[in-house]
C-alpha positions in Angstrom: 0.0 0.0 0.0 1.3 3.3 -1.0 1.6 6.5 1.8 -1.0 8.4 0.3 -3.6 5.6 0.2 -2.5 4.6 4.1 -2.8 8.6 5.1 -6.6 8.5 3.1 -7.7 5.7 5.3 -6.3 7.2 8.1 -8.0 10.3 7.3 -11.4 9.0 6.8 -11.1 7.4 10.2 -10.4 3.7 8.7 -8.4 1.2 11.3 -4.9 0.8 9.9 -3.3 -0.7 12.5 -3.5 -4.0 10.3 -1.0 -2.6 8.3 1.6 -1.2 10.5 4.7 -3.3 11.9 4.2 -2.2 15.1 6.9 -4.9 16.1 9.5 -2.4 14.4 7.8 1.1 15.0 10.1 4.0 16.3 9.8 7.3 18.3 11.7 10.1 16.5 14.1 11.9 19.1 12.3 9.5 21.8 15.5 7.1 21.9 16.5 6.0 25.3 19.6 6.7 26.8 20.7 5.2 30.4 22.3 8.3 32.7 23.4 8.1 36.4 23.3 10.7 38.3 24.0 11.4 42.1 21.7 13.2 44.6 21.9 13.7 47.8 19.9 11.2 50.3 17.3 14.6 51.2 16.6 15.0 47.7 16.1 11.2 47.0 13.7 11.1 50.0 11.7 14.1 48.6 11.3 12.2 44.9 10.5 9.7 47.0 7.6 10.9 48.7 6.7 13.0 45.8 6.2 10.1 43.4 4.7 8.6 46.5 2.2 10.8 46.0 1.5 10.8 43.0 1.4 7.2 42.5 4.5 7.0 40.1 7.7 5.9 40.3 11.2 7.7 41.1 12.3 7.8 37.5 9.1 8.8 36.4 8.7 12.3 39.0 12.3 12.9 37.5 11.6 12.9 33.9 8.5 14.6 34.0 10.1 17.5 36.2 13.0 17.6 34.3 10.4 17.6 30.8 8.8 20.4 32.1 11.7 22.5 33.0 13.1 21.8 29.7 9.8 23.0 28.1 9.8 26.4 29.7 13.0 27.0 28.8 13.1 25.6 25.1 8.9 25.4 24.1 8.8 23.4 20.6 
């Protein structure tokens, strides 16, 4: 099937999941990338309690704190 006749179904609201390899789908400029970085033990507990909270995990409060910071500094 060609683009423009997968972007016309799409457009008229037609499932095309059928013909997507999901199996081998990609996120532009979504590629993960392991980091470590040290805090100190009252800032790990504050995540901590923080994701607690919010019913997430560590990792999770970090990136979207550090998503949003990034965002008011550099909006797309």
């Amino acid at each position: 099937m060609k683009a423009t006749e997968l972007d016309r179904r799409f457009d008229d609201g037609d499932d095309i999941t059928d013909e997507l390899d999901l199996d081998n789908a990609r996120r532009p400029l979504r590629k993960q990338k392991r980091v470590n970085v040290d805090f100190p033990t009252w800032m790990i507990d504050s995540l901590d309690r923080e994701a607690a909270r919010l019913g997430v995990t560590r990792q999770s409060i970090i990136k979207i704190w550090l998503a949003e910071r990034l965002e008011q500094h550099h909006p797309h």
